[in-house]
C-alpha positions as CSV (number, residue, x, y, z in Angstrom):
1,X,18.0,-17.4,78.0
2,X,19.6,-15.0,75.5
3,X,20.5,-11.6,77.1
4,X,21.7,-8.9,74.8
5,X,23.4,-5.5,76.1
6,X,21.3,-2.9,74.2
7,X,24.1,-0.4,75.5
8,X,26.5,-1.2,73.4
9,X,25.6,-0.5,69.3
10,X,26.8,-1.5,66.2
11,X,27.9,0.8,64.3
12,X,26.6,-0.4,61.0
13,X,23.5,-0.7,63.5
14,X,23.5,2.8,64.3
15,X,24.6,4.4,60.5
16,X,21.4,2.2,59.0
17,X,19.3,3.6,61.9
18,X,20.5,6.9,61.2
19,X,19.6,6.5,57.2
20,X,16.8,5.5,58.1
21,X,15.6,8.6,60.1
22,X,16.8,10.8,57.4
23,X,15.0,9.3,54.6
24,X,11.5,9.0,56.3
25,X,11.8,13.0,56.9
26,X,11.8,14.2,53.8
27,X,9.3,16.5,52.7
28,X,6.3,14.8,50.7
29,X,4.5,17.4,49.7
30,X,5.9,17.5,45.8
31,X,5.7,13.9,46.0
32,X,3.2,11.3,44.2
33,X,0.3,9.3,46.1
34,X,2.6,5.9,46.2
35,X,5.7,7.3,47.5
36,X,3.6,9.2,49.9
37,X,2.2,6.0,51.1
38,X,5.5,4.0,51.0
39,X,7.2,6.8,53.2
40,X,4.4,6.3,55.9
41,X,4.5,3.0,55.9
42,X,8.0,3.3,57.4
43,X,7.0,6.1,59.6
44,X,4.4,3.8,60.8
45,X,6.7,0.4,60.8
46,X,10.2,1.7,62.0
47,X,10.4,-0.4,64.8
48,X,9.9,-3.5,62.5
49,X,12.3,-2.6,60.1
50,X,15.3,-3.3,61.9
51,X,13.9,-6.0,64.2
52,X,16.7,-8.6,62.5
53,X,19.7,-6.2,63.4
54,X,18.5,-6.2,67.1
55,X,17.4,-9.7,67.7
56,X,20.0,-11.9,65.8
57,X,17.2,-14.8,65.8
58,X,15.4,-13.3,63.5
59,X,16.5,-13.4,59.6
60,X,16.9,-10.5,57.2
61,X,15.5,-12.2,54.4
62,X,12.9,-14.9,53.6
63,X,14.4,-17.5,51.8
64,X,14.0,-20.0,54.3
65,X,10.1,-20.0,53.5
66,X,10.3,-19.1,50.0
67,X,12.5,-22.5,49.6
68,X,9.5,-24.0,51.2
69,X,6.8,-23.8,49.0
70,X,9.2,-23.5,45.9
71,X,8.6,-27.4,45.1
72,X,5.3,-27.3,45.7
73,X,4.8,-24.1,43.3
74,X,7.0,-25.7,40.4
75,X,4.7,-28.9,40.8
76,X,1.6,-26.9,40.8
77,X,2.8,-25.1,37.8
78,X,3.9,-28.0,35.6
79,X,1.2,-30.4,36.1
80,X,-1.3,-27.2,34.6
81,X,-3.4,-26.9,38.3
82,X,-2.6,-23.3,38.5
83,X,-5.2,-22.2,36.2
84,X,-8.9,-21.7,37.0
């Protein structure tokens, strides 16, 4: 089993963290409805957001699954199924 020493930061960790906090505390009140939304979406999902620079099993990205379906999109697409 995988033990990780949570004592010990990163700094890059800790200076994306720290971004992080300062941009979801800015005042929203001159803001528009969507960046409204998008700025309590990260208030609600902070945790989340740096899940992959905490647990190294975890990817930053999602090309692993977009390569996935890729082939099966770009057959979809040329033999003309994708339309209703």
């Amino acid at each position: 089993m995988l033990t990780l020493d949570y004592t010990i930061k990163n700094p890059k960790t800790v200076y994306l963290e720290d971004t992080l906090t300062q941009l979801i505390k800015v005042d929203l009140t001159d803001k528009r409805i969507k960046e409204q939304a998008f700025v309590k979406r990260l208030q609600k999902r902070r945790n989340a957001i740096h899940t992959f620079l905490h647990h190294k099993e975890f990817p930053g990205d999602y090309k692993a699954s977009e390569r996935g379906i890729r082939n099966v999109k770009v057959k979809i697409k040329i033999s003309n199924q994708f339309k209703a």
